[in-house]
N, C-alpha and C positions, 0 to 999 in steps of 0.2 A: 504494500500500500504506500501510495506518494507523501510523506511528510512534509507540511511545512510546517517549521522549526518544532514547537510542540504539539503543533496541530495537524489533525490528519483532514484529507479532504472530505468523508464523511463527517465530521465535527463542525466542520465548515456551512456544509449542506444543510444541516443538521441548525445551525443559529439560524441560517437562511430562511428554512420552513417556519420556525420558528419568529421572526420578525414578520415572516408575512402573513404568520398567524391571526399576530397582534394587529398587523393592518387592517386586514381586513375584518376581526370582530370591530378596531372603532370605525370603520367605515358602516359595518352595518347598522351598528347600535346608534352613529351620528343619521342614517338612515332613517330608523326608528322613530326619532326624534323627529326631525322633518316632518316626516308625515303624521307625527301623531298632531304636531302644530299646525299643519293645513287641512288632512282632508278628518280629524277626531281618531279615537282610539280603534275601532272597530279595523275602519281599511288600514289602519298600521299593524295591528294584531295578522292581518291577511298577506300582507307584505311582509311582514317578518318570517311567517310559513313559507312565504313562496321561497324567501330570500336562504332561509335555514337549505332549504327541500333544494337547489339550485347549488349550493355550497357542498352538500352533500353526493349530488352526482359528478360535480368537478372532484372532490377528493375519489371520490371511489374510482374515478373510470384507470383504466390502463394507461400504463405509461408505457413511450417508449422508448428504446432502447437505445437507441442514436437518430439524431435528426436529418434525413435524407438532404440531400444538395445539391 
């Protein structure tokens, strides 16, 4: 495995996912927000499903392996 200096490249990867964890829960939750200030609580309650249920088929789907060119 490729080191750099104490860090390995999965470790790397790995803060990676992880900041863009954090991104995108405040993206959704500033989301949330939004619309609970424009359209009331209900179509933000519906938007947060959607937005969960969307989040969720991005993580699950398959990755691949190398990106063709």
């Amino acid at each position: 495995m490729l080191l750099l200096g104490d860090m390995s490249v999965r470790s790397v990867i790995s803060v990676m996912h992880l900041f863009g964890a954090i991104a995108i829960t405040l993206i959704g939750v500033g989301s949330f927000f939004a619309i609970v200030g424009v359209f009331g609580l209900p179509a933000a309650m519906v938007a947060l499903v959607v937005f969960i249920a969307l989040a969720a088929v991005l993580f699950r789907r398959p990755q691949a392996e190398g990106i063709p060119r």
